[in-house]
N, C-alpha and C positions, 0 to 999 in steps of 0.2 A: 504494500500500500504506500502514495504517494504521502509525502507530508507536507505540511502548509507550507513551510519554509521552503522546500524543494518545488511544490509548484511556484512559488512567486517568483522563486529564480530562472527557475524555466522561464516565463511570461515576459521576463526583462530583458532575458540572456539577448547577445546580440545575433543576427542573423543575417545571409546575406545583406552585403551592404553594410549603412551606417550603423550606429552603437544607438538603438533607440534612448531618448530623450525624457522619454521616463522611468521611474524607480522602484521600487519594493511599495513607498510611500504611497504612489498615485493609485499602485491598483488597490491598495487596503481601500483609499478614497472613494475611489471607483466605486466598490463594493459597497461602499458605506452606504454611498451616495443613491445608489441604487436600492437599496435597503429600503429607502426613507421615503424617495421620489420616485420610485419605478411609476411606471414607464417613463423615459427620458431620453430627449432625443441628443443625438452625437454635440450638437451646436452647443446645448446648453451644459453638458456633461464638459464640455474642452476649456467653457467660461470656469465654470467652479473649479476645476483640477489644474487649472493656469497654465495649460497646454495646448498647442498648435492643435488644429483640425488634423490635420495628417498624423500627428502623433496618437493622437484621439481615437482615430479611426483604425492606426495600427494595433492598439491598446485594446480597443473592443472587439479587433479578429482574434484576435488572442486569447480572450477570455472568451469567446464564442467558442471557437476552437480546442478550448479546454473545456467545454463544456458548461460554462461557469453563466454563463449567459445566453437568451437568443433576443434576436436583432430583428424586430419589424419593421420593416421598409416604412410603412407608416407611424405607427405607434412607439418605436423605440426602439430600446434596449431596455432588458428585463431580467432580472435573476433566474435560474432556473433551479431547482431542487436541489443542486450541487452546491450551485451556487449559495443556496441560501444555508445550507449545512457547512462550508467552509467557515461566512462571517459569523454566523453564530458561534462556531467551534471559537473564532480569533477574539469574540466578545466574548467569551467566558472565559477562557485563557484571561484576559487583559483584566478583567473585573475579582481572577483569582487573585492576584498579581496586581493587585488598586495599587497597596502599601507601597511595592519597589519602585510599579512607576511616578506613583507622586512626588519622588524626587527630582524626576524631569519637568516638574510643570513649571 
């Protein structure tokens, strides 16, 4: 079985071509983002995650392609079962772990 850590590195890892332009950070966001807002389309997902449409749009084949999301042409993009069992898993992970992290706030 894959772990959350190893998939977000996959999702970032580079591929041909350039070194995508986002990081571990964006697709947590991504998720989040989706979480809260599903359905949401590419334009408005690029404005909150403070990334280029093309990076955006490499970012949401990616977690499509992982399964993590699907992508309607009209409606959006939207978490999918996987999807939604991933950020849950990385919210309960973070909420075991309040205490450690409240030293980075």
């Amino acid at each position: 079985m894959i772990t959350a850590n190893k998939l977000l590195e996959d999702i970032v890892a580079p591929r041909k071509g350039a070194k995508p332009l986002f990081e571990p950070y964006h697709v947590l966001k991504a998720l989040m983002i989706l979480k809260d807002k599903e359905p949401i389309g590419r334009g408005i997902l690029s404005k909150e995650l403070s990334l280029g449409v093309s990076s955006t749009r490499t970012l949401m084949k990616r977690l499509k392609n992982c399964n993590l999301i699907s992508i309607d042409p009209i409606g959006g993009c939207m978490l999918t079962a996987k999807g939604r069992l991933l950020i849950s898993h990385i919210i309960n992970i973070i909420k075991k772990n309040k205490q450690c992290f409240a030293s980075y706030q």
